[in-house]
N, C-alpha and C positions, 0 to 999 in steps of 0.2 A: 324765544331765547331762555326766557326763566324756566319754563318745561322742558327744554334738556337739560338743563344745570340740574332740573331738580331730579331728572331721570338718572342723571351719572352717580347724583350723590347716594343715592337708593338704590342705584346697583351696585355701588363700592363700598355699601355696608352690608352688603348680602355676599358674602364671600363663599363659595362652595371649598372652602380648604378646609377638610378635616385629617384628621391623623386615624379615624376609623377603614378600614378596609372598604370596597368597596359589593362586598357578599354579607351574607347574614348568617348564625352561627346556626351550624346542624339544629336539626329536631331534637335531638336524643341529647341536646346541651342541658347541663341541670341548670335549673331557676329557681330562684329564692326572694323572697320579698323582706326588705331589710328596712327598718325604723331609723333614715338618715337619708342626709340628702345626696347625692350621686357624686355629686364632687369627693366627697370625705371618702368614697371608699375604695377610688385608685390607690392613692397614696398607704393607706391601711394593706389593702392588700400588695405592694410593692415590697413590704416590710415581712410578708407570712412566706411570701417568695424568698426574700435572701435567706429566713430564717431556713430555707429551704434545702439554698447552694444552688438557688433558681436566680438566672441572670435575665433582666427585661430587656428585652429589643425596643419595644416603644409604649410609652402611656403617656396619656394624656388625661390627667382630672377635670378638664372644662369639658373637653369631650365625651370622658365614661367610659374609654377604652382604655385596655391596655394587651399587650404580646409577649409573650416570654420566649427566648429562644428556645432551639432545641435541645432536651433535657432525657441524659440516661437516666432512668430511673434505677438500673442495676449500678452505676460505676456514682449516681449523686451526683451529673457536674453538666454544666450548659456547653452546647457547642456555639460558637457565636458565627460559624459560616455554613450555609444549609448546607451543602457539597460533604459535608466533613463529618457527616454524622454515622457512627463507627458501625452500631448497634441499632439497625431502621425497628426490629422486633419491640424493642425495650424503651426508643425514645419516644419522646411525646411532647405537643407543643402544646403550649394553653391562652387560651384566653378572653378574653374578662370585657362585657359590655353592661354597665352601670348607666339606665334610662331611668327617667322622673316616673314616677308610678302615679301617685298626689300628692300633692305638699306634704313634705317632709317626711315620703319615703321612695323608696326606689328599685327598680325591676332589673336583679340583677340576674347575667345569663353566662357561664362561666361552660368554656365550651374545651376538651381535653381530646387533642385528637395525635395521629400516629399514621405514618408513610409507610408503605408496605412497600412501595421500591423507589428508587432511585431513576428519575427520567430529566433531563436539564432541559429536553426539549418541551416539555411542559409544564403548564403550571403549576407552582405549587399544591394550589389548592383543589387544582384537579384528580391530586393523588393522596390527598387526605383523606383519613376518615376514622369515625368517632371511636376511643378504644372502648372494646370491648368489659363488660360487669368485674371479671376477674383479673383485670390488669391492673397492673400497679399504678399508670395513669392512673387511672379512675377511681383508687381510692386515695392517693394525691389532689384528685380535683373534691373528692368528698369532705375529706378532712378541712381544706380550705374554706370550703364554703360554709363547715361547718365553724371553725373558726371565725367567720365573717360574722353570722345568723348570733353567733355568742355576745361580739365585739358589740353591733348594734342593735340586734332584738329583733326580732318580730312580729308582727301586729298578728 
């Protein structure tokens, strides 16, 4: 009897609920090693985004994730329903996984990617992919992280 009790309370603290996606972000995602602890730089970075006219879909600072909607980079402005995004060439979604590296720093992996068409019968994320050097993404996600690297340092 005490061995199931103790089994249920050990599984009811082991929750597999997270707010992180269930894939891992492209190869070609930039990474940066940042002097703070992971928690602190959702919230930081949720602030480089409005500063932006970037709206978040979802973050979570216990977690280390965060998602931005989709984002013209030519018109500056979020669409909040994937269907409705005007400009597939120019938009871009972003987003942000902030892991423990070693005490009291963290491995951040900030990943800028961009839909080439329009399919509802499949995944989103089957039709993603990383933009390209000269996109405006991409110096959107640089600037950011460069911002980041400023805010908390690097070892």
């Amino acid at each position: 009897m005490r061995t199931r009790y103790a089994l249920v309370v050990v599984l009811a603290a082991c929750t597999p609920i997270s707010t992180r996606p269930d894939f891992h972000p492209f190869p070609e995602a930039t990474t940066a090693l940042l002097v703070t602890r992971p928690q602190s730089v959702i919230p930081y970075l949720e602030t480089l985004l409005a500063a932006e006219n970037l709206s978040v879909k979802r973050a979570n600072a216990r977690d280390g994730y965060l998602e931005a909607h989709w984002y013209d980079t030519g018109t500056r402005r979020s669409t909040h329903n994937d269907d409705g995004v005007a400009d597939l060439a120019r938009s871009v979604k972003i987003r942000c996984w902030a892991d423990p590296y070693v005490p009291g720093e963290t491995m951040l992996t900030l990943e800028v990617v961009y839909r080439p068409r329009y399919d509802p019968s499949r995944l989103e994320r089957e039709l993603e992919f990383p933009v390209p050097r000269d996109h405006a993404g991409s110096k959107l996600g640089e600037k950011l992280v460069s911002k980041l690297k400023e805010k908390f340092g690097t070892p």
